[in-house]
Each structure stands twice: as C-alpha cells, then as structure tokens.
SERO-4910 file (N, C-alpha, C, O; in steps of 0.05 Angstrom, whole numbers):
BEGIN
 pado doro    nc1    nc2    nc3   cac1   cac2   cac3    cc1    cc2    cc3    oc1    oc2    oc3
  Unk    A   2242   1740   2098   2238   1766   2112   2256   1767   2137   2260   1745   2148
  Unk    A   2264   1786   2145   2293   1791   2158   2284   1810   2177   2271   1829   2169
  Unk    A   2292   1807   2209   2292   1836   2229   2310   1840   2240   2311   1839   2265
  Unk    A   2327   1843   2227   2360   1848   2237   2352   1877   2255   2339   1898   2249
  Unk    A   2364   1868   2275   2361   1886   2289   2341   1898   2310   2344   1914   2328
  Unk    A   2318   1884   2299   2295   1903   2314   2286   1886   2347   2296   1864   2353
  Unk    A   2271   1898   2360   2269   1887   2388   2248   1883   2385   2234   1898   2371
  Unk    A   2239   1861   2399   2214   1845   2412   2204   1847   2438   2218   1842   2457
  Unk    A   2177   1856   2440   2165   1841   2464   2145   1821   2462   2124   1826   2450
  Unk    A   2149   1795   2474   2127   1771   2461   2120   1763   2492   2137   1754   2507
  Unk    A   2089   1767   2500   2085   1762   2518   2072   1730   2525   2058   1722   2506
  Unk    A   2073   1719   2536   2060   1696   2548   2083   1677   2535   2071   1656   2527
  Unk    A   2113   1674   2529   2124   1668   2512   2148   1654   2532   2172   1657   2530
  Unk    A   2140   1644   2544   2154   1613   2565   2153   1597   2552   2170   1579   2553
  Unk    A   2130   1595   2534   2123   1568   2521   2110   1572   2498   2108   1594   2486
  Unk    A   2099   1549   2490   2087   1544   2465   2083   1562   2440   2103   1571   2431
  Unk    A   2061   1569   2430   2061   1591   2411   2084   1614   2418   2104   1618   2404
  Unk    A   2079   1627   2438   2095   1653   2451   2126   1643   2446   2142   1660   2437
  Unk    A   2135   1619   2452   2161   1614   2458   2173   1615   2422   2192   1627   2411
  Unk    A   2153   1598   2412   2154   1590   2380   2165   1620   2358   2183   1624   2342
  Unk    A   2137   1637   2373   2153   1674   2352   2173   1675   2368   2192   1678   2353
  Unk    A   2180   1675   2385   2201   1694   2395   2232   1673   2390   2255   1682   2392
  Unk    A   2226   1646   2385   2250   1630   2366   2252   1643   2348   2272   1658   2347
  Unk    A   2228   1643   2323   2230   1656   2297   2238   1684   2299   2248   1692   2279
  Unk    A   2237   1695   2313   2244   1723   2310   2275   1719   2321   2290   1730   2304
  Unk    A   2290   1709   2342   2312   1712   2342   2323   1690   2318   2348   1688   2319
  Unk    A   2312   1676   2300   2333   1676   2278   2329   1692   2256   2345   1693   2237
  Unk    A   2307   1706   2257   2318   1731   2229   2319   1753   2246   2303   1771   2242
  Unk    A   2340   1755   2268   2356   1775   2272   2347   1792   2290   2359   1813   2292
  Unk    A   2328   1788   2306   2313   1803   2330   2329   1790   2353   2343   1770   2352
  Unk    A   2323   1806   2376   2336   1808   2400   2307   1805   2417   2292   1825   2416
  Unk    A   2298   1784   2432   2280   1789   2440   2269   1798   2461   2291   1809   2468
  Unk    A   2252   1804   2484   2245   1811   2512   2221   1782   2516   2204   1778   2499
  Unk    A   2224   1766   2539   2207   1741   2537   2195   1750   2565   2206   1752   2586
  Unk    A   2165   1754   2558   2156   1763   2574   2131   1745   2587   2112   1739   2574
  Unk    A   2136   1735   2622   2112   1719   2619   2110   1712   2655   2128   1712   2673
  Unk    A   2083   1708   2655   2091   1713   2691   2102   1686   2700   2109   1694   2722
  Unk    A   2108   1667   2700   2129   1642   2707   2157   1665   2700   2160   1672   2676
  Unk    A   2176   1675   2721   2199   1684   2707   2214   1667   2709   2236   1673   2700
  Unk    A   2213   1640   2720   2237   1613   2718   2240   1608   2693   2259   1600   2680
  Unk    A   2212   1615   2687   2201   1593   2652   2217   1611   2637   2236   1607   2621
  Unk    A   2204   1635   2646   2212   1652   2624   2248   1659   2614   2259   1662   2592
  Unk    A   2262   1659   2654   2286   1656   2640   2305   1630   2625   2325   1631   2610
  Unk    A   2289   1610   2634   2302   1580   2618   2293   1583   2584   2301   1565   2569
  Unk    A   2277   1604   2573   2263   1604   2549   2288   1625   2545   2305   1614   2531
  Unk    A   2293   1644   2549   2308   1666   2540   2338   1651   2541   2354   1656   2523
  Unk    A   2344   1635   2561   2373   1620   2554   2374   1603   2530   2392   1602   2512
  Unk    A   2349   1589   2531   2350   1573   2506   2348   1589   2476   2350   1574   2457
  Unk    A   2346   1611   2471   2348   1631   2453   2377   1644   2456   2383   1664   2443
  Unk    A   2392   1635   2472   2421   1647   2464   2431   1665   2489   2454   1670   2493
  Unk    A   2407   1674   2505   2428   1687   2530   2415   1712   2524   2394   1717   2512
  Unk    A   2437   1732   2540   2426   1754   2548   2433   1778   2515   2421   1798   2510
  Unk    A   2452   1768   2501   2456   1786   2473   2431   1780   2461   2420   1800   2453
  Unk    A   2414   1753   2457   2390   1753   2441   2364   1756   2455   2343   1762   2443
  Unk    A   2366   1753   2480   2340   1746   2496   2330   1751   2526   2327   1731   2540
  Unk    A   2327   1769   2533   2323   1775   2570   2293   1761   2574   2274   1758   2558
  Unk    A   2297   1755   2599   2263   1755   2614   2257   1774   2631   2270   1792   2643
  Unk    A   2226   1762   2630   2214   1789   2642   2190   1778   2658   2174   1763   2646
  Unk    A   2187   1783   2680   2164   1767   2695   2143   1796   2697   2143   1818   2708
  Unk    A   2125   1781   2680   2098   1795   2676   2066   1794   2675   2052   1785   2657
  Unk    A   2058   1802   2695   2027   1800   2690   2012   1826   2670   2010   1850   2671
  Unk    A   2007   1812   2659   1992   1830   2634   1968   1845   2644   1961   1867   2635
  Unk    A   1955   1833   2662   1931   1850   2686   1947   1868   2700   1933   1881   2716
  Unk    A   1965   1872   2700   1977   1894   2720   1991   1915   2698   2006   1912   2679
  Unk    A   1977   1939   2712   1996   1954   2694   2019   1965   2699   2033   1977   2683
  Unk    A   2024   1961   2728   2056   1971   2739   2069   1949   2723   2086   1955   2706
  Unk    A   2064   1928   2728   2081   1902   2712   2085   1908   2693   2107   1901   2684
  Unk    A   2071   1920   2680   2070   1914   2646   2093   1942   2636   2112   1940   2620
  Unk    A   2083   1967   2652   2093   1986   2644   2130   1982   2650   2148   1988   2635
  Unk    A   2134   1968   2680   2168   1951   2685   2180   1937   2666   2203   1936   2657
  Unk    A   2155   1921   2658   2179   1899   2641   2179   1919   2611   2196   1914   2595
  Unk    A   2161   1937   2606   2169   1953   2577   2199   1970   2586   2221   1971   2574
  Unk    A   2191   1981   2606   2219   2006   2611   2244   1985   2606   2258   1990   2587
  Unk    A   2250   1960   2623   2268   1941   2631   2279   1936   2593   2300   1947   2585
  Unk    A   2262   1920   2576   2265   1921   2556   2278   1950   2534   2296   1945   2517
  Unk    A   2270   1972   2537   2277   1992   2523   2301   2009   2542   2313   2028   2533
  Unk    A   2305   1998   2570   2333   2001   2583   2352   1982   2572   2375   1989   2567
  Unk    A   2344   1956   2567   2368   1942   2559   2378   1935   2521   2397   1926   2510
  Unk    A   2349   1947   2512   2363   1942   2483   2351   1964   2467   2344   1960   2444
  Unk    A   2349   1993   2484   2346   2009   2468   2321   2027   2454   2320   2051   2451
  Unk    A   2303   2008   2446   2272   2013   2448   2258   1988   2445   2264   1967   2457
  Unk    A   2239   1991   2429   2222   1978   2425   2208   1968   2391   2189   1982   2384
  Unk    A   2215   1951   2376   2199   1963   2357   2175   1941   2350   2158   1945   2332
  Unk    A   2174   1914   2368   2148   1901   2356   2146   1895   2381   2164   1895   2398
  Unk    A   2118   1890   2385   2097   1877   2415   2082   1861   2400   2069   1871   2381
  Unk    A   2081   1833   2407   2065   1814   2404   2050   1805   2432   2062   1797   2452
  Unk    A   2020   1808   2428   2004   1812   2445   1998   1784   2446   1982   1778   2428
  Unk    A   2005   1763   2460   2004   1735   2458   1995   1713   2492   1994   1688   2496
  Unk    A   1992   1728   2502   1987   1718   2534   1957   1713   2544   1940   1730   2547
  Unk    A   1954   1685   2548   1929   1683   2547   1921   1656   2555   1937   1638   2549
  Unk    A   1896   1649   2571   1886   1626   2582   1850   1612   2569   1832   1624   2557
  Unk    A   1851   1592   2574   1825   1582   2569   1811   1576   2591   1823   1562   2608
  Unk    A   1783   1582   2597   1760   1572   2614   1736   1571   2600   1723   1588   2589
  Unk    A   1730   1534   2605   1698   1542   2589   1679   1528   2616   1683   1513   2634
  Unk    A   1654   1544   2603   1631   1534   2622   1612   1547   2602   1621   1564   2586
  Unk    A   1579   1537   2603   1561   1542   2596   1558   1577   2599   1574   1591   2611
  Unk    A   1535   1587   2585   1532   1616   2595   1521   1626   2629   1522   1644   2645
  Unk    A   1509   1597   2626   1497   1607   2659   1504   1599   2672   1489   1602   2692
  Unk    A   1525   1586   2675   1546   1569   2701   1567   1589   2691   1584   1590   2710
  Unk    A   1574   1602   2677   1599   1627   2680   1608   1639   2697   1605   1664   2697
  Unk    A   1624   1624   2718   1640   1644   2746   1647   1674   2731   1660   1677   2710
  Unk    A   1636   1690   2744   1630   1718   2740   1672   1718   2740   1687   1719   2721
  Unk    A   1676   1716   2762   1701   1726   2772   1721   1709   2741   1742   1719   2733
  Unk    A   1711   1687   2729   1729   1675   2715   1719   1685   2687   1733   1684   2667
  Unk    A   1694   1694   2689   1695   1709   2665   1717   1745   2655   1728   1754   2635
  Unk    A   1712   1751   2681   1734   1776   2688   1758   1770   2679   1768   1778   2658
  Unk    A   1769   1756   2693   1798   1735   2686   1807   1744   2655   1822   1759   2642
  Unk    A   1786   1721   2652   1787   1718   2618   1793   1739   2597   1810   1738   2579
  Unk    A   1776   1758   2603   1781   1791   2595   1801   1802   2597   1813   1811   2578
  Unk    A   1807   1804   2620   1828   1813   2632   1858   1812   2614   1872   1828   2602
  Unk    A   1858   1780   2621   1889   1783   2616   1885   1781   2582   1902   1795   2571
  Unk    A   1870   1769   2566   1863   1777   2539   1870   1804   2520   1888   1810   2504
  Unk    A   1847   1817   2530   1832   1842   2527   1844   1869   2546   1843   1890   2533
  Unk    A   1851   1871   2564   1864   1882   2586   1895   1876   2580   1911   1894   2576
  Unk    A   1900   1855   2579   1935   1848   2572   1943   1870   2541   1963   1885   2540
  Unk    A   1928   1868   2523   1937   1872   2497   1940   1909   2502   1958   1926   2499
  Unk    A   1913   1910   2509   1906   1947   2522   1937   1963   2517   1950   1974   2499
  Unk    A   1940   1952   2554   1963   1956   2572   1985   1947   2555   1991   1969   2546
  Unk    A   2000   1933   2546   2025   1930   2534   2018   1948   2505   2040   1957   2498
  Unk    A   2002   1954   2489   2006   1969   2461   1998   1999   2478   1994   2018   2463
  Unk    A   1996   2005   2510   1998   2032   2521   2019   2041   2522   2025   2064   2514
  Unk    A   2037   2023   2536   2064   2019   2549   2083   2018   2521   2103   2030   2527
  Unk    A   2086   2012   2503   2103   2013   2473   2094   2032   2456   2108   2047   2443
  Unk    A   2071   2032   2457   2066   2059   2430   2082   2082   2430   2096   2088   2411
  Unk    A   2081   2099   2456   2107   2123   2460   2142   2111   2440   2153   2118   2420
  Unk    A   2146   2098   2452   2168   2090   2446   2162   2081   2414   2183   2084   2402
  Unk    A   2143   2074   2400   2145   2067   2364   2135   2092   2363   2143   2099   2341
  Unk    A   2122   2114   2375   2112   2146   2366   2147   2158   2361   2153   2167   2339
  Unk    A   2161   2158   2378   2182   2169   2373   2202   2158   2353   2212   2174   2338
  Unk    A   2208   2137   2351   2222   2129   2333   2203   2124   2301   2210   2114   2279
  Unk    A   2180   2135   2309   2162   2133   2277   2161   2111   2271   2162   2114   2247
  Unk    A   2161   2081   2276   2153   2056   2271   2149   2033   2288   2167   2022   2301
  Unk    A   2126   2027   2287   2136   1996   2299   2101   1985   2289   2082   1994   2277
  Unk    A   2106   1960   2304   2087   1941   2297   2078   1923   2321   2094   1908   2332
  Unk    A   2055   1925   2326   2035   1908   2342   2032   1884   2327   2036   1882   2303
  Unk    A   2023   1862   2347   2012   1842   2330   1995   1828   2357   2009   1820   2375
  Unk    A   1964   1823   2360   1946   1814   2376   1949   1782   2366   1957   1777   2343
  Unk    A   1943   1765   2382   1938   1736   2386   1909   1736   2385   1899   1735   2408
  Unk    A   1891   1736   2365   1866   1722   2359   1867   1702   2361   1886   1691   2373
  Unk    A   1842   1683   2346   1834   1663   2345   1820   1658   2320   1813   1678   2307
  Unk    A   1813   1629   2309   1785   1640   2292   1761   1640   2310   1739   1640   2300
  Unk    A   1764   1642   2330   1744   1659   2353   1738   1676   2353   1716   1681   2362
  Unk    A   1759   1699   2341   1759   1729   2336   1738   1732   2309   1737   1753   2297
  Unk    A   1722   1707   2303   1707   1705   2268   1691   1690   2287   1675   1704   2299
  Unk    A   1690   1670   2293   1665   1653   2297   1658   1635   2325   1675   1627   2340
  Unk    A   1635   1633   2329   1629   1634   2360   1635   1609   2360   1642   1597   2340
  Unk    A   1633   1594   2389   1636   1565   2399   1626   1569   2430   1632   1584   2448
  Unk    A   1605   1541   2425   1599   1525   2452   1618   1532   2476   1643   1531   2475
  Unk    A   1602   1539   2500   1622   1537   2531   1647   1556   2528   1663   1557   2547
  Unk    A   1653   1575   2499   1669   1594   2505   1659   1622   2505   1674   1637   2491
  Unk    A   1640   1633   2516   1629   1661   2516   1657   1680   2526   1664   1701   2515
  Unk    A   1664   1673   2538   1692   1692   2553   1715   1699   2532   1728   1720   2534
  Unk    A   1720   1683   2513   1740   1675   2499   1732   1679   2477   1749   1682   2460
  Unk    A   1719   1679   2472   1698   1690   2438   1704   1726   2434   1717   1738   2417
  Unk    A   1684   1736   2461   1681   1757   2465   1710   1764   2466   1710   1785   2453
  Unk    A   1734   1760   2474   1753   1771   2487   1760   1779   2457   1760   1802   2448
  Unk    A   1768   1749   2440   1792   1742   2413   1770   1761   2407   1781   1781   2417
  Unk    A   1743   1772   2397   1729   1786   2373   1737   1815   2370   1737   1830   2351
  Unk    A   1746   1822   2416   1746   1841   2420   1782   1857   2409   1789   1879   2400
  Unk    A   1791   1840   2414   1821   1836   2401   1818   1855   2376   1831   1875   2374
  Unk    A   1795   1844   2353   1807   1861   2328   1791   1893   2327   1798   1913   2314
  Unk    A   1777   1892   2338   1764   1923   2341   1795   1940   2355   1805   1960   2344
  Unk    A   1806   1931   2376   1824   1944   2394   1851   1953   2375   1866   1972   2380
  Unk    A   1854   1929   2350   1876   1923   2332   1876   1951   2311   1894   1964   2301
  Unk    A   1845   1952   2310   1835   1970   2279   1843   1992   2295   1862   2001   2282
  Unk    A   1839   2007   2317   1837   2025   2324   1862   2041   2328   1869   2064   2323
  Unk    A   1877   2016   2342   1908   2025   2341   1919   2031   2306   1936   2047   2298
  Unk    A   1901   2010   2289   1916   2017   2268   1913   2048   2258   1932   2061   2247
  Unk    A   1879   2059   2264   1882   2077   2253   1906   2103   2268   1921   2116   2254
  Unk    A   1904   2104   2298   1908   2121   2309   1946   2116   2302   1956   2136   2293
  Unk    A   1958   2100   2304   1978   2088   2299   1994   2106   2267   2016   2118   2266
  Unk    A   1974   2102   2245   1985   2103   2222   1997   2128   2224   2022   2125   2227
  Unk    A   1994   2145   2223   2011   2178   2222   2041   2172   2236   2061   2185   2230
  Unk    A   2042   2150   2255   2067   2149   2267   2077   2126   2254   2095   2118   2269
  Unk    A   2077   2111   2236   2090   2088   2222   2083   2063   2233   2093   2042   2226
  Unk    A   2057   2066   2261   2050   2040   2274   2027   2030   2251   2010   2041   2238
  Unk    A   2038   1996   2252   2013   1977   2247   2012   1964   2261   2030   1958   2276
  Unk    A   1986   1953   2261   1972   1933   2281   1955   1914   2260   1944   1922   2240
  Unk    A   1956   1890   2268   1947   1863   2252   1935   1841   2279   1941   1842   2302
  Unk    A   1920   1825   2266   1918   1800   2287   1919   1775   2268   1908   1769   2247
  Unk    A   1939   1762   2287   1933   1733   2271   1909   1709   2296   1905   1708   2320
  Unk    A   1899   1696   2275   1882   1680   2283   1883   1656   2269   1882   1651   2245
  Unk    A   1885   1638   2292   1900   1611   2290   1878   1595   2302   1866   1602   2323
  Unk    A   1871   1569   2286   1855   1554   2289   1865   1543   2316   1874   1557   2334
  Unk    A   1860   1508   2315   1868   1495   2346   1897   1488   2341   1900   1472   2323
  Unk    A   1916   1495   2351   1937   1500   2350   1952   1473   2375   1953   1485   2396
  Unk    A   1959   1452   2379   1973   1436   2395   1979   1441   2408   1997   1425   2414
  Unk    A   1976   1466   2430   1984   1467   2454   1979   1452   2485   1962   1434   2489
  Unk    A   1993   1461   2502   1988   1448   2529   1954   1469   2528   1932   1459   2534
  Unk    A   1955   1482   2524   1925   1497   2530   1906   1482   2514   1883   1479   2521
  Unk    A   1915   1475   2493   1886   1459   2477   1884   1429   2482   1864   1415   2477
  Unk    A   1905   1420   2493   1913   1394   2498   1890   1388   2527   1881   1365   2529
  Unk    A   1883   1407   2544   1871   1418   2568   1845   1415   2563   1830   1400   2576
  Unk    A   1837   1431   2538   1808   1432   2539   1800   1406   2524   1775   1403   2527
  Unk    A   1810   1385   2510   1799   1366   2507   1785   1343   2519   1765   1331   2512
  Unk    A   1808   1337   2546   1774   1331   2559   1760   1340   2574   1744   1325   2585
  Unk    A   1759   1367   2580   1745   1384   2593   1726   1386   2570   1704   1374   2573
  Unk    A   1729   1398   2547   1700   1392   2531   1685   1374   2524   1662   1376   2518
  Unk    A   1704   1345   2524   1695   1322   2530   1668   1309   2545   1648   1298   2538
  Unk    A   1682   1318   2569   1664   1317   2594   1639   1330   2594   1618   1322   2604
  Unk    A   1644   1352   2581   1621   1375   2590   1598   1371   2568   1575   1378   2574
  Unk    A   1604   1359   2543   1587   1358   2525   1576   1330   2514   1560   1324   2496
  Unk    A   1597   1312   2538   1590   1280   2543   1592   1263   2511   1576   1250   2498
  Unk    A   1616   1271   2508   1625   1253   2474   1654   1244   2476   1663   1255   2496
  Unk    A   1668   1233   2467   1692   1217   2472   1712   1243   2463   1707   1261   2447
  Unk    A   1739   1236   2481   1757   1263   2466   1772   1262   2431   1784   1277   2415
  Unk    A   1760   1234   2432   1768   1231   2392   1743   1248   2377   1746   1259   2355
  Unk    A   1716   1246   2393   1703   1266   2375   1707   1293   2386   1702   1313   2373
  Unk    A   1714   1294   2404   1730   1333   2406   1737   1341   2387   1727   1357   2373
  Unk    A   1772   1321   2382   1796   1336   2374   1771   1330   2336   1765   1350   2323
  Unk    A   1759   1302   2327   1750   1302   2294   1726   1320   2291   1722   1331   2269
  Unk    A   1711   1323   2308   1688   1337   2308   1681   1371   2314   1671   1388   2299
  Unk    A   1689   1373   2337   1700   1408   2352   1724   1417   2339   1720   1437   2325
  Unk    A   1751   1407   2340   1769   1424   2331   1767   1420   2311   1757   1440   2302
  Unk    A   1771   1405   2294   1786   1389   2272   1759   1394   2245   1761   1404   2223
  Unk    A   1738   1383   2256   1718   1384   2235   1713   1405   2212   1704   1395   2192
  Unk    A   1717   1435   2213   1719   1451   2191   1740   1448   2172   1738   1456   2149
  Unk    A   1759   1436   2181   1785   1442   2173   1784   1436   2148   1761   1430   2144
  Unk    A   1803   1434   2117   1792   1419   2104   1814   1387   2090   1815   1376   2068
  Unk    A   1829   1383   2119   1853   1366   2122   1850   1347   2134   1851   1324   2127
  Unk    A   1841   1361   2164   1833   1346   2188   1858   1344   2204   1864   1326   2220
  Unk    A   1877   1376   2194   1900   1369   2220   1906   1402   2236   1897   1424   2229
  Unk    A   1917   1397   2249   1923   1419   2267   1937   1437   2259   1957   1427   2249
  Unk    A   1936   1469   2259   1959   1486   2259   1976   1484   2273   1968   1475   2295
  Unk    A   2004   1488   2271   2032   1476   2285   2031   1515   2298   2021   1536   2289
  Unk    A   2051   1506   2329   2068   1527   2326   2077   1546   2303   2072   1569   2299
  Unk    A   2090   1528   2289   2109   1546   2277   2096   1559   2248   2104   1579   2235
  Unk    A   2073   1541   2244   2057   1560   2230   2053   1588   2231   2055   1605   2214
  Unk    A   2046   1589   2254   2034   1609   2265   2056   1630   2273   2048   1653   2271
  Unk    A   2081   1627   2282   2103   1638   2284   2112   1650   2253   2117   1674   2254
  Unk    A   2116   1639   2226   2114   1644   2199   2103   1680   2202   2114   1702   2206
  Unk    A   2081   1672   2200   2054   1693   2200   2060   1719   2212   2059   1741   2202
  Unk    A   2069   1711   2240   2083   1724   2263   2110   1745   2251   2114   1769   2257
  Unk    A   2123   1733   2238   2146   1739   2221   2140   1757   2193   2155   1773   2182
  Unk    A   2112   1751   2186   2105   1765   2155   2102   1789   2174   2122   1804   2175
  Unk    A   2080   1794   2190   2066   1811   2202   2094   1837   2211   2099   1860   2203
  Unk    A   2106   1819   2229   2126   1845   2232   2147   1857   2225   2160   1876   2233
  Unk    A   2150   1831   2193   2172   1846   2177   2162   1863   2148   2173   1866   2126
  Unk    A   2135   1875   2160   2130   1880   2126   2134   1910   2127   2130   1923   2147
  Unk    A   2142   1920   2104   2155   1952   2106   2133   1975   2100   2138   1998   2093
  Unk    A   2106   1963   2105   2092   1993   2095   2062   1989   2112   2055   1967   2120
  Unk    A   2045   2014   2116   2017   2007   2119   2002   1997   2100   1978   1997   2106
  Unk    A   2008   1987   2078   1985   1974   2060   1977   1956   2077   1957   1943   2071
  Unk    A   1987   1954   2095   1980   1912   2112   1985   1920   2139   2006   1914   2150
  Unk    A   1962   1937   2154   1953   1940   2171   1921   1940   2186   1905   1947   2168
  Unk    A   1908   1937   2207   1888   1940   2216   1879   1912   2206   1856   1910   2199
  Unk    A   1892   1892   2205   1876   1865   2180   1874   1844   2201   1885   1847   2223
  Unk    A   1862   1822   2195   1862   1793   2212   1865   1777   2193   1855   1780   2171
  Unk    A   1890   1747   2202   1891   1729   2174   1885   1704   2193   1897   1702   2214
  Unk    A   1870   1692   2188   1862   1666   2197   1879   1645   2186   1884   1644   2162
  Unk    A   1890   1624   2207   1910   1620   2204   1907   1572   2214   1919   1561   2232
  Unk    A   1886   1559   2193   1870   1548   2203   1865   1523   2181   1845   1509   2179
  Unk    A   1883   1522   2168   1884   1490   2161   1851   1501   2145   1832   1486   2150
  Unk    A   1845   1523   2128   1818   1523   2114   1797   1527   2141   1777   1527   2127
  Unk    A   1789   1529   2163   1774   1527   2186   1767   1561   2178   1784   1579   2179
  Unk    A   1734   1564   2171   1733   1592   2164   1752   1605   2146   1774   1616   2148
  Unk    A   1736   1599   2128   1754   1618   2097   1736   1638   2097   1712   1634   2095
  Unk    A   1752   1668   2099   1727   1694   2099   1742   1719   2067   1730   1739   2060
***
C-alpha cells in the first residue's frame, strides 16, 4: 500500500511508535509534519527522514489549542494541505484510584483525550474541502480492557474510540475516516518506565511485570514491535474507501481477541 503524495501529521513522533509511522509513511511516499513538544527531538527526527522535501517539525503541545491549531496552519502552509492526522501523543501515570493526583489525572486526559479533540478540529476543515482524509487515534488494548493503577489511561484509550466513531460518522459525507489502532505493550521508553514503577507498587519482581502484567495474555509471550504497529498505521491510511472506518484493531501478539 502506497501514499505517494499525501501529507502527514504524526503527533508525539520524536520518537518511538510516533517516530516509527512517520518512517513508514515517508517510505511509501508521504511527506511528513513531525509533530511533538521537544522541537530539538522533533527536528533531529524530521532530518533523519530526509530533510525538509520529506519531513518538517513542529513543536507542539497537544493541550494547547493555539499550538495545535500553528503547527496545522505551518503544515498545510508548507505542503499544501493535509490529508492524514495520526493522533499519537501521549504519557503514562499510574497510581491506585485513591492516591490519583487529581491534577495528574487531568494531565492524562488532556493530552490523550484533549490532544486527539483539538488536532482532528484543526484538520478536518482542510479533509472537508479536499473531500478526503483520514484520522487515525493511538489506543491501546486499554481502549478494550481495564488494568490495575491505570484509571487515567483506561478511561482516556476507551475514550479514544467513542471520539473515533463519531468523527467517523460525522466525517463520512466528506470522504473522512477515522479508525484506532490498539497496541498491546509495545517496547517503548514509556513501557520500559512503567516496569518498575509497577513493580514497586504491586511489590513483585520486574520479570513478573514484563511475564505476568504485560506479557501474560499474549499467546507468544512477546512484545508488539514499533513497526508492527506502524504496518497497521499504513493499512489504516492507505485504504481507498469507508467500508473500514469508525473500527478498532487490536494490535497484541493475541492479548484480547474480540
């Protein structure tokens, strides 16, 4: 599958997953916008994609909506419009329900749930006029099934596909789809983080984290890669019709088969 031509915005995409689609997408032929609030990161990520013909940065907080609405204009000033937003910017905090810093539960929301809002606000005009484009939300299988010490992050990823359906419906008359992928524990510096933080908190060694918490549904016992998940990323925004919209694909080594 091929996007010759079409433009990207991939937010939280300095690094890891984020950095991963927006590789895959500049080799089947996208031009991307790397959007992420580190703009050092973000521009050493957009050089390493080829420069300014394949790849600009963009220093962005997804909680802000002046930000959000700059780095869209900045993008559709320099390559024209817009035609996919991958909603990908996002942090982890866990704590029990009743030790939940109010303020870090906000957070959590925020740039989640609030990030995805604001950027599919800020692009939709621009896929309304040109009659196409495509969203794509960063779930979880969180967005399906609850977990220990993550109430913030449960609620956020679940809230993800209600926000996805809605765009899809309101979307379809203009050639927009909206999808989420949901990706088990994926090797990041962010999951790399919570292992011994859940460690600690639930007082078990971090080998039963990663075999027991992450790993245990699976039906392998290994991790989804980046670039898995980038694949998916690639089906999602190269497919030519609404039959394959408003949907969630879990994306999880077997972890929740629905």
């Amino acid at each position: 599958m091929e996007l010759d031509g079409k433009i990207a915005i991939v937010t939280g995409a300095a690094g890891g997953i984020g950095l991963a689609i927006a590789k895959r997408y500049v080799d089947a032929g996208a031009r991307v916008a790397i959007a992420d609030v580190r703009l050092d990161a973000a521009e050493q990520a957009a050089r390493s994609l080829g420069g300014p013909d394949k790849a600009i940065a963009l220093e962005m907080d997804v909680t802000s909506e002046d930000a959000v609405n700059a780095g869209v204009a900045k993008t559709v000033e320099t390559f024209g419009t817009v035609d996919i937003l991958v909603s990908n910017a996002g942090v982890q905090i866990v704590h029990p329900v009743e030790d939940f810093p109010y303020a870090d539960w906000k957070k959590m929301l925020a740039i989640h749930l609030d990030g995805a809002f604001l950027t599919s606000k800020a692009c939709l005009p621009h896929m309304y006029k040109q009659n196409s484009g495509t969203i794509i939300f960063m779930g979880s299988v969180h967005s399906k099934a609850p977990s220990a010490l993550k109430s913030a992050y449960v609620t956020a990823k679940h809230g993800l596909q209600g926000l996805a359906r809605v765009i899809a419906m309101e979307g379809a008359g203009h050639g927009v789809r909206t999808n989420v992928i949901c990706p088990g524990f994926v090797k990041t510096p962010l999951v790399e983080k919570q292992i011994p933080e859940q460690a600690a908190r639930l007082n078990i060694s971090e080998k039963e984290v990663v075999e027991r918490i992450m790993l245990g549904q699976t039906v392998d016992k290994e991790f989804t890669t980046m670039e898995d998940v980038a694949e998916v990323a690639l089906f999602f925004a190269a497919f030519p019709t609404n039959a394959l919209t408003g949907q969630s694909l879990v994306v999880s080594h077997g972890w929740f088969m629905n």
